[in-house]
ZAVEXSE-110302 format. One record per atom (N, C-alpha, C): y, x, z. Coordinates in steps of 0.001 Angstrom, whole numbers, plus 500000, padded with zeros to 6 digits. Example, Ala and Ser with C-alpha at 12.3 -4.5 7.8 and 13.67 -1.06 7.14 Angstrom:
! ZAVEXSE-110302
494310513190507800
495500512300507800
496700513200507800
497750512850507080
498940513670507140
500030512900507870
! end
This chain:
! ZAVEXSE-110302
772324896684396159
772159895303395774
772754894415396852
773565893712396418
774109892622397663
773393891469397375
773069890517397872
772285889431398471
773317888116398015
773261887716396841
774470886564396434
773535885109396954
774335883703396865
773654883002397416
772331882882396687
772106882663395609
771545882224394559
769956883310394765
770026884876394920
768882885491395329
768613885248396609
769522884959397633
768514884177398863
767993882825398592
768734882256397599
767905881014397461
766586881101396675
766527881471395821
765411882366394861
764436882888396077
764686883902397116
763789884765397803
763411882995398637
763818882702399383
763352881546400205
762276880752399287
762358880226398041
761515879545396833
760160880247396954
760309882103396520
759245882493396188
758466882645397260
759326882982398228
758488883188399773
757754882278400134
758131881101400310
757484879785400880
756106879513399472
756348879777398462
755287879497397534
754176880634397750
754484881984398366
753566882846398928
753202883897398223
754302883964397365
754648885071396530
754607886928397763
754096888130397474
754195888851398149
755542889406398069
756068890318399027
757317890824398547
757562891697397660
756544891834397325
756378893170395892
757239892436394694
756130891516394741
756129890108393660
757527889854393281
757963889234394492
759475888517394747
760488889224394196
760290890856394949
761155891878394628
760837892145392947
760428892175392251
760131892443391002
760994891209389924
760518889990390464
761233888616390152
762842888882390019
762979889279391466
764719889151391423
765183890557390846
764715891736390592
764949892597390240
766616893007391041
766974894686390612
767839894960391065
767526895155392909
765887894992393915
765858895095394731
764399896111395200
764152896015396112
762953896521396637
762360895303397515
761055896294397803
759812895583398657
760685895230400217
760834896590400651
761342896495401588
762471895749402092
763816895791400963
764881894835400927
764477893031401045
763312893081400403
763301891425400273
762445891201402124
761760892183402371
761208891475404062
762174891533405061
763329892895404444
764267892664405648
765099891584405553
765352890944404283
766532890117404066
765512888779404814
764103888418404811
763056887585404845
763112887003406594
763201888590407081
763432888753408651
764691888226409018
765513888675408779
766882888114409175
767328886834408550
766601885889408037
766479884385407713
765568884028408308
764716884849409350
763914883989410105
762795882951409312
762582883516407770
761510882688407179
760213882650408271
759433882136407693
758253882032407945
757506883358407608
756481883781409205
756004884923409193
755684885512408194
754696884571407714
753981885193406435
753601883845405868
754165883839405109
753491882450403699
751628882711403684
751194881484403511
750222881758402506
750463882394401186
749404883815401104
749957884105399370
748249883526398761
748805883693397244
748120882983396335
746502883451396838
746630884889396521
744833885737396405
744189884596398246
745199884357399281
744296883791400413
744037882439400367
744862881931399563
744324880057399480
743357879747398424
742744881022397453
741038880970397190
740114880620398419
739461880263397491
738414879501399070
737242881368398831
736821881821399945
735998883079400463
734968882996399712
733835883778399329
732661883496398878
731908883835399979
730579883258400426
730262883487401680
729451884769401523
729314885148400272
728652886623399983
729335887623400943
730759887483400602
731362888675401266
731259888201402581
731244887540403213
730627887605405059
729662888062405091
728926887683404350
727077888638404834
727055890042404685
728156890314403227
727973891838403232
728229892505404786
727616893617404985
727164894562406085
727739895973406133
728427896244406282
728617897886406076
728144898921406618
727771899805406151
726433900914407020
727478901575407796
727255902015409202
728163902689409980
728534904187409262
729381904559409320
730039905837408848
729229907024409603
728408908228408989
728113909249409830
728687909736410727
728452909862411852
728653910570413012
729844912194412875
730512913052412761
731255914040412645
729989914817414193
730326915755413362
729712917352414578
730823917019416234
732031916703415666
732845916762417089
733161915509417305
732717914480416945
732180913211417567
731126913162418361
730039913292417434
728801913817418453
728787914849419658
729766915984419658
730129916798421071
730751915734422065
732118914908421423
732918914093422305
731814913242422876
731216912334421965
730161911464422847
728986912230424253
728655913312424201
727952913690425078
729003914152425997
730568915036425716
731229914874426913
731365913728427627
731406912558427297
731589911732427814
730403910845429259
729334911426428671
727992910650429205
728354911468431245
728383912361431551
729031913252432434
727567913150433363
726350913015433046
725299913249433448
724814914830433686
725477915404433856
724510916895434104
724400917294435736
723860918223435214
723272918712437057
724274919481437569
724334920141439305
725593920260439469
725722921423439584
726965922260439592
727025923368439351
726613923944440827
726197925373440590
725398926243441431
725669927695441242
727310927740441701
727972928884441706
726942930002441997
727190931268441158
726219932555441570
727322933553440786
727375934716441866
728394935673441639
727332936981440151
728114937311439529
727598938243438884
726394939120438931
726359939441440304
725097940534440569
724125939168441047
724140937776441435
723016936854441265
721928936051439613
722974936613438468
722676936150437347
721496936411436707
720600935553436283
719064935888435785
719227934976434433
717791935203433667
717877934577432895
717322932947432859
717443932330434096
717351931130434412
718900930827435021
719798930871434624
721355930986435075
722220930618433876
723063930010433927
723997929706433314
724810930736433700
725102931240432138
726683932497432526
728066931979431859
728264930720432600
729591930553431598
730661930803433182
731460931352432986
732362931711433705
733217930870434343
733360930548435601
734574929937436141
736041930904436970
736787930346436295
738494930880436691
737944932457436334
739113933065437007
739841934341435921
739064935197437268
738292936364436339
737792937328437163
738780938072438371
740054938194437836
740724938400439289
740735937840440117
740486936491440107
740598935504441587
739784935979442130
739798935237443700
739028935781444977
737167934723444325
738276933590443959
736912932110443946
736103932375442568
736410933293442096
735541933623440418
733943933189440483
733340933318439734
732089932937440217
731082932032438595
729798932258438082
729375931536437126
728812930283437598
728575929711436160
728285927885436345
726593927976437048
725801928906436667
724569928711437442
723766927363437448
724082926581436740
722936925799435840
721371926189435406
720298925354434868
719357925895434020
720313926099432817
719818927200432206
720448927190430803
719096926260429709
720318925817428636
719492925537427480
718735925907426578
717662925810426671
716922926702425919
716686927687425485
717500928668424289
717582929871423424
719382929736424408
720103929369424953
721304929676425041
721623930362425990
722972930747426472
722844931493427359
723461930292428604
723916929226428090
724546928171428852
723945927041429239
724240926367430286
723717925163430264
724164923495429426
723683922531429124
724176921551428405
725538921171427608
726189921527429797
727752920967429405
728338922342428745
728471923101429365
729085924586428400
728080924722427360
727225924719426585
726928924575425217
727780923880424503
728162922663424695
729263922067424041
730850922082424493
731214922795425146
732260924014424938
732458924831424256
731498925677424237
731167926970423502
730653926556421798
730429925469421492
729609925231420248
730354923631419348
731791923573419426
732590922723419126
732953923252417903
732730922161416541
733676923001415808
734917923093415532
735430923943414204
736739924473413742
737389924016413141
736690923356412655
737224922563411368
736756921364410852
736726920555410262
736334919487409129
734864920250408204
735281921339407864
734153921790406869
732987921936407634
733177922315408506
731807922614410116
731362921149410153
731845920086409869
731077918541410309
729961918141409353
729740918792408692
728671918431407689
727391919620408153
727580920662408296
726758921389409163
726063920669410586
725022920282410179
724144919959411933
723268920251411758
722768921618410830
721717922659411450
721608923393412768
723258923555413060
723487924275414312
723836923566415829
723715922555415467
723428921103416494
722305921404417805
722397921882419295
721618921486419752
720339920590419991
719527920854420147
718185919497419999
718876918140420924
719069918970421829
719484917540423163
720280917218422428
721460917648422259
722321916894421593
722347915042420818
721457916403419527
720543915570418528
720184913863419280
719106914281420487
718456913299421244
719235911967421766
720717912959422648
721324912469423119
722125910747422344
722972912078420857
723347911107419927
722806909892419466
721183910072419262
720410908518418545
719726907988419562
720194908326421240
719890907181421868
721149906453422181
722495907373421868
723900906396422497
723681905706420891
723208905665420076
723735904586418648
723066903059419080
! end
């Protein structure tokens, strides 16, 4: 489609009256949406017209409406407690120190010299403490976010005091 004077004069008319470019483009036919904002841009019109649907006056209903916050995701709720960075500090203990008051989540690669576990209290039934629970207990997928049977309690706690 080439741009004769007569459809820039036409596009300038509908634009300024606040026609969308859908609109416009449909009007002049023979163009697209896209063709009429680039031709819109490079005439330096005016950003954006008032279009028709915004020079209705608002109903003040729709300001009051409220929208309920969107549920929480399983790996939202992990990200938010990574974030809090409140835990206790680690308390390296070599293999033959490990009890069942010990965190066994592993640091660096058993060949190193500095190997050594996180040695935390562990959480409850786990074998880890807080922060490696949510390492170890992140999910896989999208389908896992509707599952929060398998949600830590703290967690749980954590989440509906950051809301």
């Amino acid at each position: 489609m080439s741009w004769t004077s007569e459809k820039v004069e036409k596009l300038k008319s509908l634009w300024a009256k606040g026609h969308t470019a859908s609109q416009i483009a449909e009007m002049l036919g023979d163009t697209t949406r896209n063709a009429v904002i680039g031709k819109a841009h490079r005439l330096n019109l005016e950003a954006r017209a008032p279009s028709k649907q915004s020079s209705a006056p608002k109903s003040r209903e729709n300001k009051q409406f409220k929208r309920s916050p969107a549920p929480m995701s399983r790996k939202a709720k992990f990200q938010s407690i990574l974030l809090d960075k409140n835990f206790e500090a680690e308390n390296p203990k070599s293999l033959e120190e490990l009890t069942e008051d010990t965190c066994k989540w592993p640091i660096g690669h058993p060949n190193e010299e500095k190997f050594y576990f996180c040695g935390r209290k562990p959480e409850g039934d786990f074998p880890y403490c807080k922060l490696h629970v949510l390492y170890a207990f992140q999910p896989k997928n999208q389908k896992e976010d509707d599952l929060d049977n398998e949600i830590p309690e703290f967690i749980e706690k954590k989440v509906k005091t950051a809301s």
